[in-house]
C-alpha positions in Angstrom: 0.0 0.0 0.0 2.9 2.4 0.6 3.9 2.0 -3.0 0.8 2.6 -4.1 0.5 5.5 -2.2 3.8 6.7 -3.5 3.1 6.1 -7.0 -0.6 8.4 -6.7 1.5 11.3 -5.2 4.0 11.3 -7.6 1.6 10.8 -10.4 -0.2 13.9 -8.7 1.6 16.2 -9.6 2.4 14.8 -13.2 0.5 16.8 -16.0 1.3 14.2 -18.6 0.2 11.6 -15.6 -2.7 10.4 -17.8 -0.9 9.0 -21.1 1.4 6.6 -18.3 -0.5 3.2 -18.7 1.7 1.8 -15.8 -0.3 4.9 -13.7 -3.5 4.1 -15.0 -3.1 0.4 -13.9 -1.8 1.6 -10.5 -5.2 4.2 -10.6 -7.4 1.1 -11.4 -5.7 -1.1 -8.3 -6.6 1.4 -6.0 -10.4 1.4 -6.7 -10.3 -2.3 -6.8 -9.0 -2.0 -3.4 -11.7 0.5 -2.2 -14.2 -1.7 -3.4 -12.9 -4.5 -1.5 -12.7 -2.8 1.4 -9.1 -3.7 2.1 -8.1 0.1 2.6 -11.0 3.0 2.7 -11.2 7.2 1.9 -10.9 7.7 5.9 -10.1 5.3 9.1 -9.8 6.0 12.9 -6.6 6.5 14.4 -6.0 6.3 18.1 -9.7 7.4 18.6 -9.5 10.1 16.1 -10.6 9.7 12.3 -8.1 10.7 9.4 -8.0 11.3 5.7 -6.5 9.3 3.4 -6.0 11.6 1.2 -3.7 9.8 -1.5 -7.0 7.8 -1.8 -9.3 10.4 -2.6 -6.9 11.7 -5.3 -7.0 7.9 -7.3 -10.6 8.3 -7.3 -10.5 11.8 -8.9 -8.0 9.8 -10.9 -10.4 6.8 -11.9 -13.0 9.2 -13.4 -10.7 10.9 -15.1 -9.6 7.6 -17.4 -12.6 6.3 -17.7 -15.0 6.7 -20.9 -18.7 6.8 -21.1 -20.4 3.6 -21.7 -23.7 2.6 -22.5 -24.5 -0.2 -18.9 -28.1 -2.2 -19.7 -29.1 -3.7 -16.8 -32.5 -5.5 -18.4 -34.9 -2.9 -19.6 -33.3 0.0 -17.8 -30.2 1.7 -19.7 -27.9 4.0 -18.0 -24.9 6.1 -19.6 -21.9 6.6 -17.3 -18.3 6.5 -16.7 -18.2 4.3 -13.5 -19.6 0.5 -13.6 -21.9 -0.4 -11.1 -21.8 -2.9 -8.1 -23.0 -6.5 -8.7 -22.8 -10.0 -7.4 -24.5 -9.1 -4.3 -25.7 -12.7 -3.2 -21.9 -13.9 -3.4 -21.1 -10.7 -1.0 -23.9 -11.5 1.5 -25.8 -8.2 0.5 -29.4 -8.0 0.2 -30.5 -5.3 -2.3 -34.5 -4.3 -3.0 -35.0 -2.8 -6.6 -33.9 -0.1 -7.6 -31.2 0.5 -5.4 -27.9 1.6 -6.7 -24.2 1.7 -5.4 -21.6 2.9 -7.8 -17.9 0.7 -7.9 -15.8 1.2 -6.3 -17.9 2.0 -3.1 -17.5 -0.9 0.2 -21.1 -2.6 0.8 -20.2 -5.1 4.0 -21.9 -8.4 4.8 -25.4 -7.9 6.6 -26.1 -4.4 4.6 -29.7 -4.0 3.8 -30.2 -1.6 0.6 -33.6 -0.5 0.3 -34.0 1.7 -3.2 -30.8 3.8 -2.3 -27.8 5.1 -3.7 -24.1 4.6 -2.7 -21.5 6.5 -4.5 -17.9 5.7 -5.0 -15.4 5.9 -2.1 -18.4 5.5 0.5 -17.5 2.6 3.1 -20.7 1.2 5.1 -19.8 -0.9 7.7 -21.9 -4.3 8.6 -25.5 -5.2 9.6 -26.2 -1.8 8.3 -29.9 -0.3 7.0 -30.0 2.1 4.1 -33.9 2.6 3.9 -35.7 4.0 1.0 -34.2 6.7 -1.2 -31.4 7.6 1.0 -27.7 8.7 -0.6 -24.1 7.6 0.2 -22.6 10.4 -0.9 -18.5 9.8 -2.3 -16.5 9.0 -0.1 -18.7 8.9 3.0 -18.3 6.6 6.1 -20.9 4.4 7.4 -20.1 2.3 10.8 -21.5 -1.6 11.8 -25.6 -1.5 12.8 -26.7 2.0 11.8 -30.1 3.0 10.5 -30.5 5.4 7.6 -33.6 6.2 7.5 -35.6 6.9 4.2 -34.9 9.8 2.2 -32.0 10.7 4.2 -29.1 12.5 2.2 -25.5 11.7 3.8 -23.1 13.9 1.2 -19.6 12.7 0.6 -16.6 15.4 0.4 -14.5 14.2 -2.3 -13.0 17.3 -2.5 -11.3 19.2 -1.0 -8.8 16.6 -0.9 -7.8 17.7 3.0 -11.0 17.3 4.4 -13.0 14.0 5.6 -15.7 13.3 4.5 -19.5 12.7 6.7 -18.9 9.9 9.0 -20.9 8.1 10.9 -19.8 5.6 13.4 -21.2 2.4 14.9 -25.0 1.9 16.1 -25.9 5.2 15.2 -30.1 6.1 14.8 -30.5 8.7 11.4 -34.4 9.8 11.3 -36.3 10.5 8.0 -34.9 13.4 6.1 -32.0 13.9 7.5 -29.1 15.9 5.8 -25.5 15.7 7.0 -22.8 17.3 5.2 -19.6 18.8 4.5 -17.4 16.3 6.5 -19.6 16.3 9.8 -18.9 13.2 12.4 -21.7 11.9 14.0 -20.3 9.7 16.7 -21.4 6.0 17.9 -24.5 5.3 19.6 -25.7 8.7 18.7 -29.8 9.1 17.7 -31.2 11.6 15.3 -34.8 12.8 14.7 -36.3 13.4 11.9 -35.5 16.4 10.5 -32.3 17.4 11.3 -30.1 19.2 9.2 -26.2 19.7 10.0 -23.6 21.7 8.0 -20.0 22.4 8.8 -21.7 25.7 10.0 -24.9 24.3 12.0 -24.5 25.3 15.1 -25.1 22.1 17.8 -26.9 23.0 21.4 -26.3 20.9 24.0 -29.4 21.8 26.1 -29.5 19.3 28.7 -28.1 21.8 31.3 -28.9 25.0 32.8 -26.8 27.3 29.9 -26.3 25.5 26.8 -23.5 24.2 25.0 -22.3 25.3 21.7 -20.7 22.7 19.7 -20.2 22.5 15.2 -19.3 19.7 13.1 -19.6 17.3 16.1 -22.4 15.2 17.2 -20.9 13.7 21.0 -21.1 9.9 21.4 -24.9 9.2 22.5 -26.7 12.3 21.7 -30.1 12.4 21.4 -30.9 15.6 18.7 -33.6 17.2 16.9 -33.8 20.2 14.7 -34.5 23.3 16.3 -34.2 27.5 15.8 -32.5 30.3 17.4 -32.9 34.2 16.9 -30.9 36.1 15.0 -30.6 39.9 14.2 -31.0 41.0 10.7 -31.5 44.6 9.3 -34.9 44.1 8.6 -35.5 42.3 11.7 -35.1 39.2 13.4 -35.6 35.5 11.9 -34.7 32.0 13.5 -32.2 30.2 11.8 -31.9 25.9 11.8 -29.7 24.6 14.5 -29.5 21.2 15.9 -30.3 20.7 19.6 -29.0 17.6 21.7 -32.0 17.2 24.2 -30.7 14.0 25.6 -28.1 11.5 26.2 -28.7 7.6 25.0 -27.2 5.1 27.9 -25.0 3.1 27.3 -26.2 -0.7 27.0 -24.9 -3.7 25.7 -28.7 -4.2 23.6 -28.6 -1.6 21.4 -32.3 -2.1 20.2 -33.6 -2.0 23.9 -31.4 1.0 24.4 -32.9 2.8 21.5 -36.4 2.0 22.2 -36.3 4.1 25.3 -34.5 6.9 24.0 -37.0 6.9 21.6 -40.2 6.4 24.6 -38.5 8.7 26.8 -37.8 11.3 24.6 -41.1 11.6 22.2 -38.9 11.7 19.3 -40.3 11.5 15.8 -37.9 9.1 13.3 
């Protein structure tokens, strides 16, 4: 892998990287590697996640020696550079029509895909639920046991090339609509409502004591959150803009589902 890595950086900062064939093949071993899950776009470190950012670059690699082809998959026809995932029953993945992952993209054992969409680079970790017309964005990190909820949108963060992308760690709860990008970390056990929208620039109460907390682009270990609105002064007045707000804290237990259940009971929390 250190070669490989090697090789992508030099190749980097090569204009005439693209007519080297021994480049291309190097390019093309890379994906192959993503999609087998043997190395991935970001991993944790010591408790704290990191880019791979060497990785990231193959991919904007990949598409760029790749042509558009015509892929029939029965009646349905689809025009693209990048092939799409198959032989799902050998890799111990059950996937409902129409859902789609890209190459290139890690689907572990135990994943349920619903009619979804997973993009290259994205990892999702097993046991995992992607429900009805969610998005994997690129590059995007999905831990063991967590529920995406339908018509979710996790984005990726392909680019820029220094940045992780949205993770989500393990045993994590996503409600309906949700939307989490620009390289936020939601992390384990934590349970979202419906609703909730998070940006690098969402800001994040913590309002479980007597003066909040203000947090961005981190959702703690076993938050409970839903969307919420604070004032803010404008010219012409004031207007309450989207935050998240962590009403809650899951507790710890060895049964997740039991564990959930409650937060959900205890907290009236629509999903």
């Amino acid at each position: 892998m250190n070669k490989l890595k090697l090789e992508i950086e030099k190749a980097w900062n090569k204009e005439t990287w693209s007519t080297d064939s021994n480049i291309k093949k190097i390019v093309i071993h890379v994906i192959d590697y993503v999609e087998q899950g043997l190395i991935r776009v970001s991993e944790s470190r010591n408790g704290k996640w990191r880019v791979n950012e060497w990785i990231k670059k193959a991919i904007i690699m990949y598409f760029s020696i790749k042509r558009m082809n015509t892929i029939e998959l029965g009646p349905l026809e689809f025009y693209d550079k990048i092939p799409i995932k198959n032989k799902f029953k050998e890799k111990g993945i059950r996937v409902v029509p129409h859902a789609i992952a890209r190459y290139g993209s890690y689907i572990s054992p135990g994943v349920i895909l619903m009619p979804s969409y997973v993009n290259i680079g994205a990892y999702i970790g097993e046991k995992t639920m992607i429900d009805t017309w969610a998005t994997i964005g690129s590059c995007a990190q999905v831990g063991k046991r967590v529920h995406i909820s339908g018509g979710v949108g996790i984005g990726g963060v392909l680019e820029p090339i220094q940045k992780n992308p949205v993770i989500i760690e393990d045993d994590v709860f996503v409600g309906s609509r949700c939307i989490l990008v620009e390289g936020i970390l939601i992390e384990k056990e934590a349970v979202l409502g419906a609703n909730v929208v998070i940006t690098s620039s969402t800001k994040i109460f913590d309002v479980t004591n007597e003066k909040p907390i203000e947090m961005k682009g981190v959702v703690p270990k076993y938050s409970v959150v839903i969307p919420g609105s604070y004032p803010k002064k404008f010219p012409s007045g004031i207007y309450h803009i989207p935050c998240a707000m962590i009403i809650g804290k899951r507790k710890y237990s060895t049964n997740k589902k039991t564990s959930l259940n409650e937060v959900l009971r205890t907290h009236h929390i629509v999903v």
